[in-house]
C-alpha positions in Angstrom: 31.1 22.6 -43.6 29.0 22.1 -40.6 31.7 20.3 -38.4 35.6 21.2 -37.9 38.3 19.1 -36.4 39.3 21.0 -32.9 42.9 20.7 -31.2 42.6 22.8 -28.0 43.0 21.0 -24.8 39.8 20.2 -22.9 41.2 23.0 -20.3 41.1 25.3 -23.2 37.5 24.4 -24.6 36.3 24.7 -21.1 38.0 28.4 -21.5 36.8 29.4 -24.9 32.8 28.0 -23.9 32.0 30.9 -22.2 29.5 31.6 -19.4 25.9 32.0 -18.8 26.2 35.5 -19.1 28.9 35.5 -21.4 29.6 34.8 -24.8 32.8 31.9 -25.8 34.9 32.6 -27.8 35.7 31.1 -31.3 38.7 28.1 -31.7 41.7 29.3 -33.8 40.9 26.0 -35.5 37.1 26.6 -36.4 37.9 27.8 -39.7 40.0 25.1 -41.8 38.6 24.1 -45.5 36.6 21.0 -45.1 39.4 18.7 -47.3 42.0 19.5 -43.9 39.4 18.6 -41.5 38.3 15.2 -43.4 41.6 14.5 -43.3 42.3 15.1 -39.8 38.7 13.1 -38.7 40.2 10.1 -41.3 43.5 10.1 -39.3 41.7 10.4 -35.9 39.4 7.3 -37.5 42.5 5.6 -38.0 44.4 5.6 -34.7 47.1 8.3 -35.6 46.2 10.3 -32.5 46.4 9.7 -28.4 43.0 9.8 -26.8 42.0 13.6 -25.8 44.3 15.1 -28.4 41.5 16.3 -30.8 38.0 16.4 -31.2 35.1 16.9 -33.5 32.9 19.5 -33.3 29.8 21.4 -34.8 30.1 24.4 -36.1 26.8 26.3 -34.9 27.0 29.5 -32.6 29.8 30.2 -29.4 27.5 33.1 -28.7 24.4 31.2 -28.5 22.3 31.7 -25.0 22.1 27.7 -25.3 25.5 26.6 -24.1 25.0 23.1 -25.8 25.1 25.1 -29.1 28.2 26.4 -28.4 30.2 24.5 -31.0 29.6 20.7 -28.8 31.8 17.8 -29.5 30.5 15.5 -31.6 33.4 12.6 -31.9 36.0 12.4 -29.5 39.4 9.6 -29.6 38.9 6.8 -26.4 40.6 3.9 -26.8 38.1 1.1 -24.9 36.8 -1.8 -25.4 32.6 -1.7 -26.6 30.5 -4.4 -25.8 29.4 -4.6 -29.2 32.6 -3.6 -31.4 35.3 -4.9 -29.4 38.3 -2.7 -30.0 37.3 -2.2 -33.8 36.8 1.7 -33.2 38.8 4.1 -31.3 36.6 7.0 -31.9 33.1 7.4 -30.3 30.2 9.5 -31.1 28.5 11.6 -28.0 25.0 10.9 -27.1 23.8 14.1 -28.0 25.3 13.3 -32.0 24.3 9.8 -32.0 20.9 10.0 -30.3 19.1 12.1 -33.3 20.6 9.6 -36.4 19.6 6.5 -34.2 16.0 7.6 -33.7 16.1 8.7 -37.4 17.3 5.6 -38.9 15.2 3.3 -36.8 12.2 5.7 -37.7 11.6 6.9 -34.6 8.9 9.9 -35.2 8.2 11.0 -31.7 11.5 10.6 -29.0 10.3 11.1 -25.3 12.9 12.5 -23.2 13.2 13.6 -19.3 13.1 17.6 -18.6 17.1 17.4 -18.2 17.1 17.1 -22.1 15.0 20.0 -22.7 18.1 22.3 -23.3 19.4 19.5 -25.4 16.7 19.6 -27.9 17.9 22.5 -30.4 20.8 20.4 -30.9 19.1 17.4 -31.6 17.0 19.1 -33.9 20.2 20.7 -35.7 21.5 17.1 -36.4 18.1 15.8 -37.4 17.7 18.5 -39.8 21.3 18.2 -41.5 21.1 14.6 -42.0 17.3 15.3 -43.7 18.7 17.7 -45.9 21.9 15.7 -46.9 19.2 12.3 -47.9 20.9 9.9 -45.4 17.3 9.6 -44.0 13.7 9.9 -44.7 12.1 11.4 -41.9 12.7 14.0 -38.9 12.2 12.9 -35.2 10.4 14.7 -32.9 11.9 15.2 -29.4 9.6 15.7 -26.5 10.5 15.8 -23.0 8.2 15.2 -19.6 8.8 14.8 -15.8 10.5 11.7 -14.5 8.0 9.5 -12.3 9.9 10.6 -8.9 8.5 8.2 -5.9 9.1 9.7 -2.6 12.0 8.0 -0.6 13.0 5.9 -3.5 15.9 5.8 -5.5 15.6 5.2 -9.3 18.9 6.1 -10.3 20.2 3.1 -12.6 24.0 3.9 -11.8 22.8 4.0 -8.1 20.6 0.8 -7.6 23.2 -1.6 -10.1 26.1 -1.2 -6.8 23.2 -3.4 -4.6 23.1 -5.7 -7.4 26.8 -5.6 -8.1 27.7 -5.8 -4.6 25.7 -8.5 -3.9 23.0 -6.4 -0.9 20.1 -8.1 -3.3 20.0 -11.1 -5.2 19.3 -9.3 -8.6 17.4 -6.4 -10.5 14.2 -8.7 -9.4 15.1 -9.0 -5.6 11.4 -7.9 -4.3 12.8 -4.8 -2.7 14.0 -4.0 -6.1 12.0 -0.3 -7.6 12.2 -2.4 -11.1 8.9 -3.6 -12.9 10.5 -7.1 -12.1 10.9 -6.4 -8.4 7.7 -5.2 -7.9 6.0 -7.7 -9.9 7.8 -10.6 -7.3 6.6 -8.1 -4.2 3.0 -8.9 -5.4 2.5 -5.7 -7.6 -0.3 -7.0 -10.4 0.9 -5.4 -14.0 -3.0 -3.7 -14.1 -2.2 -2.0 -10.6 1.0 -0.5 -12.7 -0.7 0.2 -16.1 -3.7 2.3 -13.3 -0.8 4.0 -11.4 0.6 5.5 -14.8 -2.7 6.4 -15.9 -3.1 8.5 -12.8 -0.2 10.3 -12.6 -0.1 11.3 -16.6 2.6 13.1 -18.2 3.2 16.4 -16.5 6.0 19.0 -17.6 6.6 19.5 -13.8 9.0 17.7 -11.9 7.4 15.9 -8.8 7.8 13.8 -5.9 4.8 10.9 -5.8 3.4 9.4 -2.6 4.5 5.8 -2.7 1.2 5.1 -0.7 -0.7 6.0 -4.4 1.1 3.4 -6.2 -0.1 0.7 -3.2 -3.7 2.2 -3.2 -3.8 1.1 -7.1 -2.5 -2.4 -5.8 -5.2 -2.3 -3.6 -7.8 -1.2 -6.2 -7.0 -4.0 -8.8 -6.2 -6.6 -6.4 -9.8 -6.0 -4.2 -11.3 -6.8 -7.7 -10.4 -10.2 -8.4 -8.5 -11.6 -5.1 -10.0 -13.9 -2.7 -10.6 -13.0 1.1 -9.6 -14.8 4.0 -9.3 -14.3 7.8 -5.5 -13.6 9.1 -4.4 -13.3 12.8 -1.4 -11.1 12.9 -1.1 -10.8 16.6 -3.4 -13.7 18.5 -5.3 -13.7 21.4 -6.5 -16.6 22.8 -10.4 -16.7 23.4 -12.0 -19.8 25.2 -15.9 -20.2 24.5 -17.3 -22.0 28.2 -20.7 -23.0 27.0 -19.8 -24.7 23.7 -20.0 -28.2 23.4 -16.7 -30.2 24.1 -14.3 -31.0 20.8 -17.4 -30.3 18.4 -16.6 -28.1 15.1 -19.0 -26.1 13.1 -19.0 -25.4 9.5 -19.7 -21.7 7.8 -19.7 -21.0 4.5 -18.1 -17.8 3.9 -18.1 -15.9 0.2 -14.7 -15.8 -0.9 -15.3 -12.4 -2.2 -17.9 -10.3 -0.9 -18.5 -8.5 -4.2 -18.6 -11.3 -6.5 -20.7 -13.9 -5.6 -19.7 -15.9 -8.9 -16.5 -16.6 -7.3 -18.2 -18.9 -4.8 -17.5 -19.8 -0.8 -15.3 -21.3 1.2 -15.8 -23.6 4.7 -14.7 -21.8 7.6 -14.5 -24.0 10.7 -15.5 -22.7 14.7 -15.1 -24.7 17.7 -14.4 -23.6 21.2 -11.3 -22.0 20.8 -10.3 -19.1 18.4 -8.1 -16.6 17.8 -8.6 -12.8 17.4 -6.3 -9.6 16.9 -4.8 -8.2 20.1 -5.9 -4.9 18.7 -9.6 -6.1 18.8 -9.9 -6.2 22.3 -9.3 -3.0 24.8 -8.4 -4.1 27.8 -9.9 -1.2 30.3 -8.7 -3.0 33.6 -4.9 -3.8 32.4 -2.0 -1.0 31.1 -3.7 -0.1 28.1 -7.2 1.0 30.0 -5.1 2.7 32.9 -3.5 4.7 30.5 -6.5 6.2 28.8 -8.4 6.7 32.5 -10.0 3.4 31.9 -12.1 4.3 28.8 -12.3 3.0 25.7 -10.9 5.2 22.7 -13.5 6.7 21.0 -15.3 5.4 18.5 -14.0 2.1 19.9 -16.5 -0.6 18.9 -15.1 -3.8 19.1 -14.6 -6.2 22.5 -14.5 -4.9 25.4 -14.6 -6.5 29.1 -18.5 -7.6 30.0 -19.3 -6.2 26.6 -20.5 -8.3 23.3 -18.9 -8.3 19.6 -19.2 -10.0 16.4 -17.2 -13.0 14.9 -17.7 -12.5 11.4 -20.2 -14.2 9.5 -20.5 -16.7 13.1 -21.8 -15.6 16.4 -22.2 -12.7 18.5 -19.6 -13.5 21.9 -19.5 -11.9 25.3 -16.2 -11.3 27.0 -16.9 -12.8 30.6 -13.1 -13.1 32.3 -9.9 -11.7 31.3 -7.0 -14.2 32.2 -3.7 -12.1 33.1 -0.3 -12.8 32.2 1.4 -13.1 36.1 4.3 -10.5 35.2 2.7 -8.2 32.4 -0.6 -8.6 33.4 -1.3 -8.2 30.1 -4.4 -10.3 28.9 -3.2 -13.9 27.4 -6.7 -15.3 27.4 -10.5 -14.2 27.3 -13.2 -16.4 28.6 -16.7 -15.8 26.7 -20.0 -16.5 26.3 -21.5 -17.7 22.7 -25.2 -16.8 21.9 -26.6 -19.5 19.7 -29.5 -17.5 18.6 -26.9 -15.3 16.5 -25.8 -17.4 14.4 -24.6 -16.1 11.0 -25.6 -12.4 11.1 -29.1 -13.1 13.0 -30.4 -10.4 15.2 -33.0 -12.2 17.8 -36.1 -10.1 18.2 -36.3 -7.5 20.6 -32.5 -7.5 20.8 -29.5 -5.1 20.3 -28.2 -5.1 17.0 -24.2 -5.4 18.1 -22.2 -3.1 16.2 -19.0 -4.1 15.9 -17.4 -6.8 13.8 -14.1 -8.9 14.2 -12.1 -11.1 12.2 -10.8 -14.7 14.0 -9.5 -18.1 12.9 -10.0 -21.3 14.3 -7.6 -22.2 17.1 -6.9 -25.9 16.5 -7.0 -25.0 12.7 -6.0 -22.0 12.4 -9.1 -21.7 9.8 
């Protein structure tokens, strides 16, 4: 037959397995007539037996270079409770038995696999073949392994993340910080920007560590397709317009996707107060500017003190005064000057064209 009933201890089989560079050594058991080792697996089936007192194993090759050929357990006794059988069973195939008959009797053709079951495959294909010739099924699987989808400085061990969920560190397999499909999905990840990130990275036989930032550069691809812009203010600073008129509000319509005109605009209101980013203005008179020997960092081409920018889609501005934070003297507040004559992109003739471009929102508004 092509199995045996073994009794040796598992110190013993460990023993008798062999080395790397050495061959193991047959079982004193291996050879009993196929009626005595039915018998045995029946009685083992049955219960007669405490857990770890014998084993079924192939019969294959204990000098085979493969070590998982090395006669491997196929059935061993372990009295616990399944989540589908209950206690109905008290012996258990191993994976590497079961997995081959599963795939063939749910006609499975092609079974994709990790590299760590690469070494595992000639047994697979042992048991695949056996139960083809004996007519239990119709068809052989196919095992083919591939590299895992490693993402750098993330942990996609199963075992590993269930102790956050079981421990209660996030509220579920779908908490947003989560590396599961559903985790993602709640952090904002489309399902396209997913389907585009596997399509990149293929199916490679080497094992590598992927960027994360490739996965959110296809969020960004699929998501700059269809998503709507707005303005957003991260970190505001204050800037006062002298020579607009009072309370009065002004209307701009603004695509609400610069690509895709289809998609329509949206009203963006401007008074005499707005908000910009901190980051849009260098301050060459306060700690920033001292520190870089009051200059501007190159290729700097936003706002600048007694210098002129952009608002997007609105007016060009002029930064006049810098109001200083007493104790910091960090700048809380800039006092500008609009030019009417740039309104919406405009260019007067015989002018400038000003280069740089800032977002801003509304103060009252926040628009």
């Amino acid at each position: 037959g092509d199995a045996f009933v073994d009794e040796l201890t598992p110190e013993e089989m460990r023993e008798y397995r062999g080395t790397l560079t050495e061959p193991g050594k047959e079982s004193p058991h291996r050879d009993r007539p196929a009626s005595e080792n039915l018998d045995l697996f029946e009685r083992m089936r049955d219960g007669e037996f405490d857990d770890g007192t014998c084993v079924l194993r192939a019969r294959i090759d204990m000098a085979s270079a493969n070590l998982n050929m090395r006669d491997p357990v196929l059935y061993r006794i372990k009295r616990a409770t399944h989540q589908a059988t209950g206690d109905e069973w008290c012996i258990y195939p191993m994976y590497d038995f079961s997995h081959p008959i599963a795939d063939a009797t749910e006609g499975i053709t092609h079974s994709l696999c990790t590299l760590e079951f690469e070494d595992h495959r000639p047994l697979y294909d042992w048991v695949a073949e056996r139960i083809l010739r004996a007519g239990l099924v119709e068809a052989m699987p196919r095992q083919i392994e591939f590299s895992r989808l490693n993402l750098k400085y993330t942990v996609l061990s199963k075992r590993k993340l269930i102790q956050l969920v079981e421990n209660s560190h996030v509220t579920g397999w779908d908490d947003p910080r989560m590396p599961t499909l559903s985790g993602i999905r709640r952090r904002g990840f489309p399902p396209a920007a997913i389907r585009l990130f596997c399509e990149r990275m293929g199916i490679s036989k080497t094992d590598s560590n992927i960027d994360f930032g490739i996965l959110e550069d296809c969020a960004r691809e699929v998501l700059d397709e269809d998503s709507p812009r707005a303005f957003a203010i991260l970190d505001p600073l204050k800037v006062t317009i002298t020579n607009w008129d009072g309370s009065s509000m002004e209307d701009f319509e603004v695509p609400l996707h610069p690509k895709r005109p289809e998609l329509g605009n949206r009203k963006v209101p401007f008074g005499k107060q707005v908000y910009i980013e901190r980051s849009d203005f260098f301050d060459l008179e306060g700690p920033e500017g001292e520190a870089n020997e009051n200059r501007p960092p190159r290729g700097f081409k936003r706002l600048l003190p007694n210098q002129k920018v952009r608002l997007k889609y609105a007016y060009v501005i002029q930064c006049d005064e810098v109001v200083r934070d007493e104790t910091t003297n960090e700048p809380v507040e800039l006092v500008c000057t609009v030019f009417p004559e740039t309104r919406a992109g405009v260019t007067p003739e015989g002018e400038t064209r000003v280069k740089g471009i800032i977002q801003w929102v509304e103060a009252t508004t926040g628009a």
